[in-house]
N, CA, C and O atoms as a CHARMM CRD file, in Angstrom:
* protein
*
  248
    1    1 UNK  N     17.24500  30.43400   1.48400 PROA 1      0.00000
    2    1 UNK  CA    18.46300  31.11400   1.91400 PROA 1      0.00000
    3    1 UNK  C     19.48800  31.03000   0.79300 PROA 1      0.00000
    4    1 UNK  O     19.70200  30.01400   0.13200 PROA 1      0.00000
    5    2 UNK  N     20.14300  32.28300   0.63600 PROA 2      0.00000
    6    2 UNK  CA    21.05400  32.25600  -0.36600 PROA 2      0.00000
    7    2 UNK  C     22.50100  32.41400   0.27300 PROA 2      0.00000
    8    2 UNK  O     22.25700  32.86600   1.39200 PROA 2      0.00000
    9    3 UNK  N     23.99700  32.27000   0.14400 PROA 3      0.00000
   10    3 UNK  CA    25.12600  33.08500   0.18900 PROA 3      0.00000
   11    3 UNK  C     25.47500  33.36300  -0.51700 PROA 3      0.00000
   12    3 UNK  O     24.93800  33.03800  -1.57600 PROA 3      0.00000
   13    4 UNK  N     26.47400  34.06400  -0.53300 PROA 4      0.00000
   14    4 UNK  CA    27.64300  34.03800  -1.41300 PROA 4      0.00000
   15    4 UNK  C     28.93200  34.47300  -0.96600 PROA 4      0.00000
   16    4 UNK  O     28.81700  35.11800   0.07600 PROA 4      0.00000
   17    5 UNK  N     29.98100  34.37700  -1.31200 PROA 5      0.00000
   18    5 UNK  CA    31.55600  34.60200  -1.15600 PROA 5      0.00000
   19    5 UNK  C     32.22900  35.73900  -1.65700 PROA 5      0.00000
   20    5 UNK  O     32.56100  35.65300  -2.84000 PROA 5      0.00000
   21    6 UNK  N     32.49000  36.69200  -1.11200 PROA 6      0.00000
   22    6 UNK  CA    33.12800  38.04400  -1.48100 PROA 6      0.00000
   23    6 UNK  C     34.44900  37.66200  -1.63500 PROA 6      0.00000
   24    6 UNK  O     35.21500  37.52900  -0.68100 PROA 6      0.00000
   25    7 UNK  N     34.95400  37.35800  -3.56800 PROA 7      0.00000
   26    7 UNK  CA    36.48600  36.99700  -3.26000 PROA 7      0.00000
   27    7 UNK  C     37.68300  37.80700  -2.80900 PROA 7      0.00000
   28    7 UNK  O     38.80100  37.42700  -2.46100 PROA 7      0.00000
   29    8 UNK  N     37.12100  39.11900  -2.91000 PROA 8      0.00000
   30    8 UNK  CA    38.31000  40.12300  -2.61500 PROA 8      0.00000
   31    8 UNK  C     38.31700  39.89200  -1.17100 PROA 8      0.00000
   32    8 UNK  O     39.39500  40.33400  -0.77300 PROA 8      0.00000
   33    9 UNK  N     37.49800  39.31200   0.03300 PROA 9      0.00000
   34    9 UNK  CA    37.86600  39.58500   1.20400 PROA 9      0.00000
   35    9 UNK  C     38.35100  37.51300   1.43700 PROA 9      0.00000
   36    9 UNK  O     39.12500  37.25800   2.36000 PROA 9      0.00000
   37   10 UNK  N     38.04200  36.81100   0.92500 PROA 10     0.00000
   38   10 UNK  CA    38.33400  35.85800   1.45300 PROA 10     0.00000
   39   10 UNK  C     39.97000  35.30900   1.07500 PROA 10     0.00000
   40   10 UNK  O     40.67600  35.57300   0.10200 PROA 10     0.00000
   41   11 UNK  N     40.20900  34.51500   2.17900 PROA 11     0.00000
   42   11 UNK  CA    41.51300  34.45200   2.63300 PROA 11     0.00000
   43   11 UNK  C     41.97800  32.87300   2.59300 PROA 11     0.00000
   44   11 UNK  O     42.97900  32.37700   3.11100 PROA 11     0.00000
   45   12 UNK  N     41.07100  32.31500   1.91300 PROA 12     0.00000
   46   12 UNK  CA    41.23800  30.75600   1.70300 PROA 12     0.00000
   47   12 UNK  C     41.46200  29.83200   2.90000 PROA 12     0.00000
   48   12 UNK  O     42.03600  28.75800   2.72000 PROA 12     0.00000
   49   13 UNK  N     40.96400  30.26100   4.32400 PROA 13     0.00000
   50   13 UNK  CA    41.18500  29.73600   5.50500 PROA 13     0.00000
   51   13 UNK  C     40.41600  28.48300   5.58300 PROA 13     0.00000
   52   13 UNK  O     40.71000  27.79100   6.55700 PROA 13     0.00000
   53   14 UNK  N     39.30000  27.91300   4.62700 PROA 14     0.00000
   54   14 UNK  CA    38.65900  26.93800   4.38900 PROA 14     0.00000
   55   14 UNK  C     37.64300  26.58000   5.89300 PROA 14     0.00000
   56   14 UNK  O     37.09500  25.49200   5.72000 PROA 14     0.00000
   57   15 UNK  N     37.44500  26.90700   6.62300 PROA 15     0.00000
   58   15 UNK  CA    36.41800  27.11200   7.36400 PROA 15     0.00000
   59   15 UNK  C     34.81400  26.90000   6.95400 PROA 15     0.00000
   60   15 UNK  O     33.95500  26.26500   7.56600 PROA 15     0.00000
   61   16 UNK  N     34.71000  27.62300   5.74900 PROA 16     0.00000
   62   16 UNK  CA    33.26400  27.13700   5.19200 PROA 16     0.00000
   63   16 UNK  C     33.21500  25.63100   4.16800 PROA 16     0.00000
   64   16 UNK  O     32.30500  24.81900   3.99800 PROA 16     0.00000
   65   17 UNK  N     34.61500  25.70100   3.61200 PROA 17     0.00000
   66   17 UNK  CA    34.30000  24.49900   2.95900 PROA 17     0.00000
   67   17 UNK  C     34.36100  23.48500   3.76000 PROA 17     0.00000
   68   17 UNK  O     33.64900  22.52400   3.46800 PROA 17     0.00000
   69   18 UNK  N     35.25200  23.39800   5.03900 PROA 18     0.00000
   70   18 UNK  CA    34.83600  22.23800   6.04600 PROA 18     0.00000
   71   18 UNK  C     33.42300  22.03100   6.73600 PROA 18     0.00000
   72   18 UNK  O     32.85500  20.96500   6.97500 PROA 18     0.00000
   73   19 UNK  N     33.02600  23.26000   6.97900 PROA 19     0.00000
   74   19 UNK  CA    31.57700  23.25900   7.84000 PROA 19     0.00000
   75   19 UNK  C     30.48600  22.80100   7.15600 PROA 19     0.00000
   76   19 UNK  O     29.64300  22.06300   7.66700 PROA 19     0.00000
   77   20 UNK  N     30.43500  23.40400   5.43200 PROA 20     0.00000
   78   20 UNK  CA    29.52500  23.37500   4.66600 PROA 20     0.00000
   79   20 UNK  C     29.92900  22.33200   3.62800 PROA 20     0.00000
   80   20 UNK  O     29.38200  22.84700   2.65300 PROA 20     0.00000
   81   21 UNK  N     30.44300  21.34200   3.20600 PROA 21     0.00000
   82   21 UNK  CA    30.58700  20.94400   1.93500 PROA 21     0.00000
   83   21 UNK  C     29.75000  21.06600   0.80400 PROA 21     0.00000
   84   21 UNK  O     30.08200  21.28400  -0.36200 PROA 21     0.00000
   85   22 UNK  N     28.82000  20.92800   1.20000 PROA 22     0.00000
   86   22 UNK  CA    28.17900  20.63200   0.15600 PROA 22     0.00000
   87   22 UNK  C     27.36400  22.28600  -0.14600 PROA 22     0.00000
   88   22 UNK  O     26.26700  22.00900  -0.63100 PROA 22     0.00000
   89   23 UNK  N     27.47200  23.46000  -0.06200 PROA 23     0.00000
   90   23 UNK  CA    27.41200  23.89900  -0.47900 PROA 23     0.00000
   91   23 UNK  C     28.61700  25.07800  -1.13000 PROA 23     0.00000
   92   23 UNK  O     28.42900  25.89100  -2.03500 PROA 23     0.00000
   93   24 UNK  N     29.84600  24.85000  -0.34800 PROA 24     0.00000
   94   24 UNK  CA    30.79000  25.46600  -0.64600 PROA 24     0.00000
   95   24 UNK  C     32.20300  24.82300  -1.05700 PROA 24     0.00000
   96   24 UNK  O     32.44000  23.98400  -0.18700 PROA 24     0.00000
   97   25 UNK  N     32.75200  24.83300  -1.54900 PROA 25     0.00000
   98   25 UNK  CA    34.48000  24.21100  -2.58000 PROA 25     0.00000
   99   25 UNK  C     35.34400  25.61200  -3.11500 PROA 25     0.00000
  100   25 UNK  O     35.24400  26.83700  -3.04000 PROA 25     0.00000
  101   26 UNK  N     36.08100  24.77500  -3.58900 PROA 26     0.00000
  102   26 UNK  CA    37.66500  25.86200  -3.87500 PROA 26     0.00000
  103   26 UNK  C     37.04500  26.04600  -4.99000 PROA 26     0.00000
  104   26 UNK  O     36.20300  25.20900  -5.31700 PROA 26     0.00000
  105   27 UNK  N     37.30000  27.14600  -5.81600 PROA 27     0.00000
  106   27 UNK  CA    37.63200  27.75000  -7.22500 PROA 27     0.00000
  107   27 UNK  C     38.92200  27.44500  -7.52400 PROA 27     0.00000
  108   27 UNK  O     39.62800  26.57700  -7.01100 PROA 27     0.00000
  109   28 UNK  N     39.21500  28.31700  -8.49900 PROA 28     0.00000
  110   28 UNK  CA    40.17300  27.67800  -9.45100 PROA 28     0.00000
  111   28 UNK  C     41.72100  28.51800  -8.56500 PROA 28     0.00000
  112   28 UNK  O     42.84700  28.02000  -8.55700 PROA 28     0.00000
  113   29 UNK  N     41.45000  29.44900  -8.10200 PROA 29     0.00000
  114   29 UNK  CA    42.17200  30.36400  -7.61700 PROA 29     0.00000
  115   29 UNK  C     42.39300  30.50600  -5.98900 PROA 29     0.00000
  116   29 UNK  O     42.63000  31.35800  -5.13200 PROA 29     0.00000
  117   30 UNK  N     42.10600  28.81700  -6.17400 PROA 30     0.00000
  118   30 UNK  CA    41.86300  28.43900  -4.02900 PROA 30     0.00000
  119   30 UNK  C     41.24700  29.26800  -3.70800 PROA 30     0.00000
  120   30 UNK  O     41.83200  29.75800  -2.74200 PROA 30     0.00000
  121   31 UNK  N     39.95100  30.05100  -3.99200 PROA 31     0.00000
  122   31 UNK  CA    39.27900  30.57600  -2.92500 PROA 31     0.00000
  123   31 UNK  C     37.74300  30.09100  -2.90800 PROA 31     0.00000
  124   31 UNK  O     37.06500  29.79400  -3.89100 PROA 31     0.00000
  125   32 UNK  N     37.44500  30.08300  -1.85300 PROA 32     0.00000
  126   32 UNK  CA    35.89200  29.23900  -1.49900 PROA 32     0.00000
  127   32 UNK  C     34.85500  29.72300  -2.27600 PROA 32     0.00000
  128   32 UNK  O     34.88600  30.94700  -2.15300 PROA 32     0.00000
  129   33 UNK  N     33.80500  29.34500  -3.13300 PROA 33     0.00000
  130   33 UNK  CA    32.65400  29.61000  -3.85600 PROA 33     0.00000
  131   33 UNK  C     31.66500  29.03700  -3.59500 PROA 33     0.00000
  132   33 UNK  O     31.81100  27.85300  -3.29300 PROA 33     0.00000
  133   34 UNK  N     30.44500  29.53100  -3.59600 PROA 34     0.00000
  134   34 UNK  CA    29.21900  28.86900  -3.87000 PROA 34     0.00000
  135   34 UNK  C     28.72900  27.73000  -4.75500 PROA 34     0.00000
  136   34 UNK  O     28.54400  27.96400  -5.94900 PROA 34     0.00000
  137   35 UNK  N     28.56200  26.83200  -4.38900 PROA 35     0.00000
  138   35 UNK  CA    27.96700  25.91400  -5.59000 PROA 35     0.00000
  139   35 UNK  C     26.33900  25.47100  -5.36300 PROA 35     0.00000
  140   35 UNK  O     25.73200  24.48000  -5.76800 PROA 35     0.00000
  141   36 UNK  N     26.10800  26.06900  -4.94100 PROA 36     0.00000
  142   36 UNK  CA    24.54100  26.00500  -5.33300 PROA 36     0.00000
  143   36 UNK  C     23.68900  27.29400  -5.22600 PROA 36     0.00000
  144   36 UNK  O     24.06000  28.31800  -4.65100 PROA 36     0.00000
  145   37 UNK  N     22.69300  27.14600  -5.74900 PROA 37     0.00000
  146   37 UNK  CA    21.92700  28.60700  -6.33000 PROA 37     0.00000
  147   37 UNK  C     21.22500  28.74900  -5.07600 PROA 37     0.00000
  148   37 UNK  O     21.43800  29.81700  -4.50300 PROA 37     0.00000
  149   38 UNK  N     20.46400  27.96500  -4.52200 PROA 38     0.00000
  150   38 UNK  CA    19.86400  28.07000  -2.93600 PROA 38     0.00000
  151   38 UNK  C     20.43900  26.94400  -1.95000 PROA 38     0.00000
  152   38 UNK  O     20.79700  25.84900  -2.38300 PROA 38     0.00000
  153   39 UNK  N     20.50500  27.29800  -0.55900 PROA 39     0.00000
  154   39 UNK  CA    20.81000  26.49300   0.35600 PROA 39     0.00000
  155   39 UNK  C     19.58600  25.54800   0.38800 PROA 39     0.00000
  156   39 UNK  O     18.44600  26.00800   0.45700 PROA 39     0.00000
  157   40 UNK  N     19.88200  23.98800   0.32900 PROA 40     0.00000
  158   40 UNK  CA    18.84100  23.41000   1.02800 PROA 40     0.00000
  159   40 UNK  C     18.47600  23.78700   2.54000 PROA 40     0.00000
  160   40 UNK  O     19.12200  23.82700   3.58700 PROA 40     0.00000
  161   41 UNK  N     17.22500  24.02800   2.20200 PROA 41     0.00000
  162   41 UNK  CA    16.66800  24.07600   3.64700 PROA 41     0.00000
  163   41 UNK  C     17.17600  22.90000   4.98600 PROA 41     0.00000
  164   41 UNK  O     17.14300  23.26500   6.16100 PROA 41     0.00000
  165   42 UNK  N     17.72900  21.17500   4.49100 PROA 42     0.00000
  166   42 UNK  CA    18.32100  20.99500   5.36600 PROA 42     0.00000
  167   42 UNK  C     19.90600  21.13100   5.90600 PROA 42     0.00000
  168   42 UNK  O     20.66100  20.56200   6.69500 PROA 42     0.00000
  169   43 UNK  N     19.91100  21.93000   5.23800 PROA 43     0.00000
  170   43 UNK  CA    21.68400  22.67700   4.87600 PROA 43     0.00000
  171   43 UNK  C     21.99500  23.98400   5.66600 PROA 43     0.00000
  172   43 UNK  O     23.13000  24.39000   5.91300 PROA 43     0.00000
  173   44 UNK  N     20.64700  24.67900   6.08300 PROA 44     0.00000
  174   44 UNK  CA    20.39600  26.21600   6.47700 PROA 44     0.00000
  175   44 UNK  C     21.63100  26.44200   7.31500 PROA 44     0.00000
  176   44 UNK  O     22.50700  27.26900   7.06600 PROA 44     0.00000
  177   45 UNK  N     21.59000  25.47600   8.49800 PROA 45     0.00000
  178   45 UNK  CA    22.16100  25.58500   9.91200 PROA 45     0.00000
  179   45 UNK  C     23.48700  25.72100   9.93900 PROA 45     0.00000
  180   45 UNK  O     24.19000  26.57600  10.48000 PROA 45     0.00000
  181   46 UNK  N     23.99400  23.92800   8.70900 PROA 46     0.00000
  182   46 UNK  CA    25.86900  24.49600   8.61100 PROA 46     0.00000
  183   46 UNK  C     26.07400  25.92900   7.81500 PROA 46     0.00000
  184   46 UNK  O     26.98300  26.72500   8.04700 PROA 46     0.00000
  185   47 UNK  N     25.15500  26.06800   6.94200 PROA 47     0.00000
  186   47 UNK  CA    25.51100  27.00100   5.94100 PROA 47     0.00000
  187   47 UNK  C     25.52900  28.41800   6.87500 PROA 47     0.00000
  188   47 UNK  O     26.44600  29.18800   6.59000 PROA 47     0.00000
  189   48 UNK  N     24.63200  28.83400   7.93600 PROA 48     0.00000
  190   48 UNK  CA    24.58000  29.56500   8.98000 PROA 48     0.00000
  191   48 UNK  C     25.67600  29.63900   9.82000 PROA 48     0.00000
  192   48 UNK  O     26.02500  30.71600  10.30200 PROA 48     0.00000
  193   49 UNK  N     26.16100  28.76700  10.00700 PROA 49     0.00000
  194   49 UNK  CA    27.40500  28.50300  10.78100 PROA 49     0.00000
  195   49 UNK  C     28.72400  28.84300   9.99800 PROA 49     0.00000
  196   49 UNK  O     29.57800  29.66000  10.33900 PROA 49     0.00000
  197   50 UNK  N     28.71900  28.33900   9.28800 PROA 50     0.00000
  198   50 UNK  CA    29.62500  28.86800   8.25300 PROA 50     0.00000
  199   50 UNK  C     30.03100  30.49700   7.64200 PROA 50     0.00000
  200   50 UNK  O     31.16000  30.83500   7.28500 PROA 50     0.00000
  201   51 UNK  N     28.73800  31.41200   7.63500 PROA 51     0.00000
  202   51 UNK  CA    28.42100  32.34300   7.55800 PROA 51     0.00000
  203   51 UNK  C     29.60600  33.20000   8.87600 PROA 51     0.00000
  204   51 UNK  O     30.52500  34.01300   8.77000 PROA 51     0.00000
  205   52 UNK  N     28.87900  32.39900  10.18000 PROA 52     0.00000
  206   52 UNK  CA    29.52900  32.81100  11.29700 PROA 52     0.00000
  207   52 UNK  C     30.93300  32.43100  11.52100 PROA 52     0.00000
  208   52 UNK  O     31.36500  32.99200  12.52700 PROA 52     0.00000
  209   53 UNK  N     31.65000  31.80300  11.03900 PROA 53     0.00000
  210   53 UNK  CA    32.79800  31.44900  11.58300 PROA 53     0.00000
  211   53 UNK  C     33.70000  31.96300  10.68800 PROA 53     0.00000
  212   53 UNK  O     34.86700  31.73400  11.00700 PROA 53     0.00000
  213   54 UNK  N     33.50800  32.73800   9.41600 PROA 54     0.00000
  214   54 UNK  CA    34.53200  33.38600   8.86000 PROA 54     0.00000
  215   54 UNK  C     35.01700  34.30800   9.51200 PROA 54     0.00000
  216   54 UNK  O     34.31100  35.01400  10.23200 PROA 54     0.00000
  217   55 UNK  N     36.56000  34.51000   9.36300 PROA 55     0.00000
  218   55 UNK  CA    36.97000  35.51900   9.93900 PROA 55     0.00000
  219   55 UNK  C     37.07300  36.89800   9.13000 PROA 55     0.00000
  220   55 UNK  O     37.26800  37.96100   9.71900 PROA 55     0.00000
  221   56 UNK  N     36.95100  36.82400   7.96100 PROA 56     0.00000
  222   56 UNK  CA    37.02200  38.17000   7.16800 PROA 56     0.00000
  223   56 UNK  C     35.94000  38.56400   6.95100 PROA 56     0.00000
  224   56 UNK  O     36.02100  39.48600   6.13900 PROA 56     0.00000
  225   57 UNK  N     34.11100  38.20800   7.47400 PROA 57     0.00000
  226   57 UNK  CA    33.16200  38.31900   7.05300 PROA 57     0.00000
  227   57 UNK  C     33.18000  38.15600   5.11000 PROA 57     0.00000
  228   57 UNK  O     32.48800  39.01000   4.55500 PROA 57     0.00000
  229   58 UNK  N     33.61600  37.55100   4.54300 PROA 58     0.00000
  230   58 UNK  CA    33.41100  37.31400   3.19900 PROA 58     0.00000
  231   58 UNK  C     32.23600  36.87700   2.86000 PROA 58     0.00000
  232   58 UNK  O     31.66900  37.39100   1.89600 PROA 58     0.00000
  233   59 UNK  N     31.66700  35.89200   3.55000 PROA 59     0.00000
  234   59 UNK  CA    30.19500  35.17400   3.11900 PROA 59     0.00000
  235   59 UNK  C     28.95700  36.02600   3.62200 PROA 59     0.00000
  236   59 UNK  O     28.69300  36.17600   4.81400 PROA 59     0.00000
  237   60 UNK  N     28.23400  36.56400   2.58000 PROA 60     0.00000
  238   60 UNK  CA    26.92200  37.02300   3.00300 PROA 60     0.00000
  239   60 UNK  C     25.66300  36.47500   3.00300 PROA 60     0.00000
  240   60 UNK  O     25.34400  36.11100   1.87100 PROA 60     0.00000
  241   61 UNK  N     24.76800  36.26300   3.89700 PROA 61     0.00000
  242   61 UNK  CA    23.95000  35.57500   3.68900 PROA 61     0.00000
  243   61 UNK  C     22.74700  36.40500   3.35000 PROA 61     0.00000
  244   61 UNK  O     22.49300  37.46600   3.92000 PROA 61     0.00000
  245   62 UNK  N     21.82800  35.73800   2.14800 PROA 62     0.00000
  246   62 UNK  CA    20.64000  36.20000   1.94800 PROA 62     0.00000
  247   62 UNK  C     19.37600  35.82400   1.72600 PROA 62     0.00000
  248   62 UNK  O     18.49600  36.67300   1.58300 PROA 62     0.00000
C-alpha cells in the first residue's frame, strides 16, 4: 500500500499525523507528507484510517 498527500488540498488539520505517525509528519510548510515509500503492512489499518478521516480528501491511497 502506498499514499500520498495532495498539498494543494491539505489544510494542516493534522488528523493523519496523529492517527499515523509513523508514516506521516509536517513538512517544512506545516503541511502533512509521506515519509515512507510503502506502508508497512502492519501500518495498513492506521494508514487506512487516516486516509478516511481527512476532511479535504488530500491523502490518496494506492
Amino acid at each position: 500500500m502506498r499514499v500520498e498527500v495532495d498539498q494543494d488540498l491539505c489544510i494542516s488539520c493534522g488528523t493523519c499525523v496523529d492517527t499515523c505517525p509513523e508514516v506521516f509528519e509536517w513538512n517544512d510548510e506545516d503541511k502533512a507528507h509521506v515519509i515512507v515509500d510503502e506502508v508497512p503492512p502492519e501500518l495498513e489499518d492506521q494508514a487506512h484510517e487516516a486516509v478516511e478521516s481527512c476532511p479535504t480528501n488530500a491523502i490518496s491511497e494506492y
